[in-house]
C-alpha positions as CSV (number, residue, x, y, z in Angstrom):
1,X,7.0,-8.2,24.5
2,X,4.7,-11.3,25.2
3,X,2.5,-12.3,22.5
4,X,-0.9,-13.3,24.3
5,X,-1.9,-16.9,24.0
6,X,-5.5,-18.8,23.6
7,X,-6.3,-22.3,23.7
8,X,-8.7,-23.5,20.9
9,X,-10.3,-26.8,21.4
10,X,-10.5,-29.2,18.6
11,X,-13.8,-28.5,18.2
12,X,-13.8,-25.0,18.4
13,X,-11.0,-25.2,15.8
14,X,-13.1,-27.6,13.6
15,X,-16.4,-25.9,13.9
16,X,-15.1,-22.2,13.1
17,X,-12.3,-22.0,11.5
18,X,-12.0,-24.7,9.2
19,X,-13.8,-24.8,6.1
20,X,-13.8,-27.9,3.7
21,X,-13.9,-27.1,-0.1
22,X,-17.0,-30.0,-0.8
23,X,-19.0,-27.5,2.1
24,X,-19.0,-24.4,0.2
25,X,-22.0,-22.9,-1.4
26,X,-21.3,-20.8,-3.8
27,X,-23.1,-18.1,-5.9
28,X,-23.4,-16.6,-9.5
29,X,-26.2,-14.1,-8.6
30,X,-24.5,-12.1,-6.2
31,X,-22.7,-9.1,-9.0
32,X,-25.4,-7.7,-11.3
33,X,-22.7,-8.1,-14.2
34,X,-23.3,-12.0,-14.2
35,X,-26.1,-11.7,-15.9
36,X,-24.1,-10.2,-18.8
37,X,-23.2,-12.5,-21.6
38,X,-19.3,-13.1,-21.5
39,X,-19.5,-12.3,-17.1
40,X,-20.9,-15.2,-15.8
41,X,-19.0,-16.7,-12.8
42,X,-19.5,-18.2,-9.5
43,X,-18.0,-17.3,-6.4
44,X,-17.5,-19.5,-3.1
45,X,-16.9,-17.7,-0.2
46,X,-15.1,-19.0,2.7
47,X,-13.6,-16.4,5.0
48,X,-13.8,-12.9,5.9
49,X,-17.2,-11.3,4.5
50,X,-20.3,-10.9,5.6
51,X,-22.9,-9.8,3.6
52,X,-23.6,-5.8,3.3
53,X,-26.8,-4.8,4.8
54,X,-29.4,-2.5,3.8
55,X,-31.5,-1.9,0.2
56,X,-29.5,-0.2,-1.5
57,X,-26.3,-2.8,-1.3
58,X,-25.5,-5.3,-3.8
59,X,-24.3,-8.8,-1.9
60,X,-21.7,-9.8,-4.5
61,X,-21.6,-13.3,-3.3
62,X,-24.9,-14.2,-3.3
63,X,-27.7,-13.7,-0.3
64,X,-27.2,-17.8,0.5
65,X,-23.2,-18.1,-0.1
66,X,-22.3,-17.0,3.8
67,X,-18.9,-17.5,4.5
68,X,-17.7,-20.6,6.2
69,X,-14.9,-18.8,8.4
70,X,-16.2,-15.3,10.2
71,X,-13.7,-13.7,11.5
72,X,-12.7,-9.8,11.2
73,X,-9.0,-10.0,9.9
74,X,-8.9,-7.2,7.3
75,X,-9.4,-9.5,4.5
76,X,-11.5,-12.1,2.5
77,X,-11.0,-14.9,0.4
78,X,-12.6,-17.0,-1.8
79,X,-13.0,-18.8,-4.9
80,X,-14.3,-17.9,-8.4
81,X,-15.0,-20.6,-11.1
82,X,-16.6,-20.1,-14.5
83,X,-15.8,-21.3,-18.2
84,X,-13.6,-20.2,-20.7
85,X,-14.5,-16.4,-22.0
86,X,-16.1,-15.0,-18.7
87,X,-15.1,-12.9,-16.0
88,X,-15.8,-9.8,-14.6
89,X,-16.5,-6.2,-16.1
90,X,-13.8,-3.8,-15.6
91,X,-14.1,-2.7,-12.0
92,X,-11.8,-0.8,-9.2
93,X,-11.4,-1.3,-5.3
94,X,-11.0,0.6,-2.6
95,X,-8.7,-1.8,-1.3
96,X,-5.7,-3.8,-2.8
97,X,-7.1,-7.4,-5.0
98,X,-4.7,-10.7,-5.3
99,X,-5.6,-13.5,-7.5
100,X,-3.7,-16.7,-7.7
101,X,-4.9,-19.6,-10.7
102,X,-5.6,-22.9,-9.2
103,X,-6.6,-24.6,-12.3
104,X,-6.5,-23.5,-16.1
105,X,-5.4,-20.8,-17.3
106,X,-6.5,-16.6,-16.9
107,X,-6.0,-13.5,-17.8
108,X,-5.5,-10.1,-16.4
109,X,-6.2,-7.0,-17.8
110,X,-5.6,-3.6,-16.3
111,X,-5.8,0.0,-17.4
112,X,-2.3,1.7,-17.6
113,X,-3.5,4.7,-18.9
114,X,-6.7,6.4,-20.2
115,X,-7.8,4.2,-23.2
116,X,-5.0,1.7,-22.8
117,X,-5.3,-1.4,-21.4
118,X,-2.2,-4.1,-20.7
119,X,-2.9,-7.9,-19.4
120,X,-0.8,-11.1,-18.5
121,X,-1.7,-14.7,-18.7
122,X,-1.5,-16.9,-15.3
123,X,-1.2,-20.2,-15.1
124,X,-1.8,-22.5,-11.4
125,X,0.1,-20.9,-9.1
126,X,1.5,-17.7,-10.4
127,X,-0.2,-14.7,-8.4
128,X,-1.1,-11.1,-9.2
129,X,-1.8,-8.3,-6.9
130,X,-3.7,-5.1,-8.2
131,X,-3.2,-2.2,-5.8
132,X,-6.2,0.4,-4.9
133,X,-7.8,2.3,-7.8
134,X,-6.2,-0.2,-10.5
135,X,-9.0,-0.6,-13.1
136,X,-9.0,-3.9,-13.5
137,X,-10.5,-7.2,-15.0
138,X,-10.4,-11.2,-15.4
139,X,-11.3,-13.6,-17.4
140,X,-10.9,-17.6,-17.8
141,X,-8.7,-18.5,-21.3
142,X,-8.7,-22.2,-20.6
143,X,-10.4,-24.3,-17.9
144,X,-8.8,-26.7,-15.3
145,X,-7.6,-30.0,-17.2
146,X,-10.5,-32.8,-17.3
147,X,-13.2,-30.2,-16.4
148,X,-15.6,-27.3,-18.0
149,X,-14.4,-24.7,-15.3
150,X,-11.0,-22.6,-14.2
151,X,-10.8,-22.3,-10.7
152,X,-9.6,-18.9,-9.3
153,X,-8.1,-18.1,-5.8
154,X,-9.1,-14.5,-4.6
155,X,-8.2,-12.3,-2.1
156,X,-9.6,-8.5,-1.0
157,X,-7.9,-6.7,1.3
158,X,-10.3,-5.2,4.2
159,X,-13.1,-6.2,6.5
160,X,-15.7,-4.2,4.4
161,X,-14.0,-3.6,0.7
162,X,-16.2,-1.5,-2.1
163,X,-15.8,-2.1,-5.6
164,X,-17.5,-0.1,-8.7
165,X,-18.2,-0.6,-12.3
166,X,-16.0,1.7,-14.8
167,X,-18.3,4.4,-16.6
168,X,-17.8,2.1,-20.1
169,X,-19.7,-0.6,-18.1
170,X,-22.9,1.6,-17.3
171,X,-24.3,0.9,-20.9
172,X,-24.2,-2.8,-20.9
173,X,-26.1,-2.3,-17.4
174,X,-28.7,-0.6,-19.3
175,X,-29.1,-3.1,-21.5
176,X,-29.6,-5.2,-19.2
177,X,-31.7,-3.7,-17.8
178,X,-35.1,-4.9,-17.0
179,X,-36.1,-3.6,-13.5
180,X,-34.8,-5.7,-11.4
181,X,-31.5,-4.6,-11.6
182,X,-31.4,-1.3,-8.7
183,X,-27.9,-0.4,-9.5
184,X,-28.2,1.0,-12.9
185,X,-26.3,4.6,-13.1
186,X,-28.6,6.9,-15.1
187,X,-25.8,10.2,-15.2
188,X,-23.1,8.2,-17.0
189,X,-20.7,7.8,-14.1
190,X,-19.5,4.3,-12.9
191,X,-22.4,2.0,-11.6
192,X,-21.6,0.8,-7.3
193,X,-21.4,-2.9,-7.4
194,X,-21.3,-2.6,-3.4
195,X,-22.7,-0.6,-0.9
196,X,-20.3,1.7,1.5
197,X,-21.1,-1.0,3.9
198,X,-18.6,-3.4,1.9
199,X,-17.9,-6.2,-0.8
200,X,-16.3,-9.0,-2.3
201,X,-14.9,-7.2,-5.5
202,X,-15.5,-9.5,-8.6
């Protein structure tokens, strides 16, 4: 078998499929949960998703953080920064999460059972990968040396990935709550952070 070939011109190349780290936008509006004390974060997106459409869906990276590369590969990646003590609430995914530290140090906590939660501590480099239906979370322990931030490298697996709250979530959500949140769960079950149509997880 003959793998088929294409030519790319250089500016092709430069203009849509490389993305420089000073160009990104990022967003912390995008999850509802970043509004949470303890949850803030920003996420830069560079490859692989495109905003969900439609009023009921969340846009996890923010309405104005559109991804630098587009193409449909069955995956996304980005970049999450935020200071020491935040992260994201305790979600699942459809589709299998990998996280790799680029600067300070984070930990990971997953549920291994009902009411039992285990974590590990990553430092640049090391890499974790949380399969489907893993409740999981994240957090920054300590940021990259000389600066207020850790810096997080993330990648979802799937061209339109859904993620969701845990049910123990949907009361700080209430909280929250002031009207301009539409995602708040009012029968006790876990609160949609994306739409069906997809997601960045977070």
């Amino acid at each position: 078998m003959t793998l088929p070939v294409r030519w790319v011109s250089r500016g092709e190349m430069l203009g849509k499929y490389v993305a420089h780290f000073g160009d990104l936008r990022g967003s912390d509006t995008g999850l509802p949960d970043s509004a949470i004390p303890g949850h803030y974060k920003k996420i830069l997106n560079v490859f692989g998703f495109d905003p969900p459409q439609g009023d009921d869906a969340v846009n996890p990276v923010g309405d104005d953080a559109h991804a630098l590369i587009r193409p449909q590969a069955g995956f996304s990646l980005g970049f999450l920064k935020t200071t020491p003590g935040n992260g994201p609430v305790i979600h699942n995914h459809n589709t299998n999460e990998t996280f790799m530290p680029l600067g300070g140090t984070w930990r990971f906590i997953w549920e291994s059972g009902p009411d039992h939660t285990e974590f590990v501590d990553l430092e640049p480099y090391d890499v974790i990968s949380f399969p489907p239906g893993v409740p999981r979370r994240f957090e920054n322990l300590k940021p990259t040396r000389g600066e207020a931030e850790g810096l997080l490298l993330a990648i979802v697996a799937g061209d339109a990935p859904v993620s969701e709250a845990m049910p123990g979530v949907t009361q700080m959500f209430k909280d929250l709550a002031s009207g301009a949140v539409k995602v708040l769960s009012d029968d006790g079950q876990s609160v949609l952070l994306t739409s069906s149509k997809g997601g960045f997880g977070g």
